[in-house]
C-alpha positions in Angstrom: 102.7 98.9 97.4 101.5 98.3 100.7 98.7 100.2 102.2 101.5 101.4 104.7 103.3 102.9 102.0 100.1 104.5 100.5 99.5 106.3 103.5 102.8 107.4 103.8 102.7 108.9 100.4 99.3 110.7 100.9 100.4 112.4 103.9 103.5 113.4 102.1 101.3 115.0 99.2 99.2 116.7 102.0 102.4 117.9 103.5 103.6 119.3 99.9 100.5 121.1 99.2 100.0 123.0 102.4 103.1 124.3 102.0 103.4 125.3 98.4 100.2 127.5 99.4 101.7 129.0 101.8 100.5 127.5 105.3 102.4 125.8 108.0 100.6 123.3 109.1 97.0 120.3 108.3 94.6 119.0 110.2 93.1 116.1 108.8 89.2 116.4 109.0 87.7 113.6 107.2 89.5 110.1 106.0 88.2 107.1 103.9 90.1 104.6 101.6 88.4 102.0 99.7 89.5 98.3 98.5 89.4 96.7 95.5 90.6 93.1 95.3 91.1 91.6 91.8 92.0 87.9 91.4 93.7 86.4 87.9 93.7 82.9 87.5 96.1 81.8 84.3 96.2 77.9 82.9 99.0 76.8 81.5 100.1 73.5 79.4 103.1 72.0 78.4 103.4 68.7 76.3 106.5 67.0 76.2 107.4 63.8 73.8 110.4 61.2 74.4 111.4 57.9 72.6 110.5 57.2 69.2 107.5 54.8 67.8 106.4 52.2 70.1 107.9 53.5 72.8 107.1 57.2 72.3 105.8 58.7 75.7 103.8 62.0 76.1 103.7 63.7 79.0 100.9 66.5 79.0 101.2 69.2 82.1 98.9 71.5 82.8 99.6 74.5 85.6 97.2 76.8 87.3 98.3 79.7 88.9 95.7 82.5 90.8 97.0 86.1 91.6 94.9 88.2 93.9 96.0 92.3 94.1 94.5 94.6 96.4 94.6 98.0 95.3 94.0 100.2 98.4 93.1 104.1 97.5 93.4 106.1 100.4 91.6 109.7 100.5 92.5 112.2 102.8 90.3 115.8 103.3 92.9 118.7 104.8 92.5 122.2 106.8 95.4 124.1 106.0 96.5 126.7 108.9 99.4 129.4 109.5 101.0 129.7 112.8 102.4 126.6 115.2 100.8 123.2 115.1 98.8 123.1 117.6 100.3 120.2 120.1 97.0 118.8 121.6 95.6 117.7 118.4 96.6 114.4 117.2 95.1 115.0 113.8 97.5 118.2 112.6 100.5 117.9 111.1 103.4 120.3 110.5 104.0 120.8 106.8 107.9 121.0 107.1 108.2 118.5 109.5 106.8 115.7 107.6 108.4 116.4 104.4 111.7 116.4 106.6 110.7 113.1 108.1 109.0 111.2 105.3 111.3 112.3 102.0 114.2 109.4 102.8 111.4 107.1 103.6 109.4 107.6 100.2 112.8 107.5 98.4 113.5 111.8 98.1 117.0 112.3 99.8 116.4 116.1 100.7 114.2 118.9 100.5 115.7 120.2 97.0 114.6 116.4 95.9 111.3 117.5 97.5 110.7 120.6 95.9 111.4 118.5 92.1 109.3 116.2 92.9 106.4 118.6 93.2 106.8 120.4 90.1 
């Protein structure tokens, strides 16, 4: 998952939340997210034999392969409000709005897909 994708979730979830209790719309107050990289490095070897007695050949192959994943937690700390988003405030976000706009993008095809999901 990419770390677009994470976000995209996350503000999904805060979406969900503040309107399941009830309010319209977030502000978001606070943000971190934190990295972790990992790396997996994997040996492999493969011995292969052709011809017979003298003119037997082995042929010994060995493959390395490294694998690095980044696992990107992003964290997200909400103000829930009633009423109209405010429109100067680039940190608030309208509860139905989002859910409208991000469900087809995080694979939900409507708000009744929406609502399952949450349960």
């Amino acid at each position: 998952m990419t770390r677009e994708t994470a976000d995209r979730y996350l503000i999904y979830r805060c979406a969900e939340l503040t309107l399941a209790r009830g309010y319209d719309y977030f502000i978001i107050i606070d943000q971190a997210a934190d990295e972790e990289t990992t790396s997996e490095t994997r040996n492999t070897t493969s011995t292969e034999t052709t011809g017979e007695g003298k003119k037997a050949r082995t042929t010994v192959k060995s493959t390395n392969t490294m694998n690095t994943y980044t696992r990107y937690n992003p964290v997200r700390t909400t103000k829930v409000f009633r009423g109209k988003k405010p429109e100067d405030n680039f940190k608030a976000y309208d509860g139905r709005e989002i859910t409208a706009t991000l469900a087809p993008k995080i694979g939900l095809r409507d708000s009744a897909d929406a609502a399952r999901a949450s349960r």
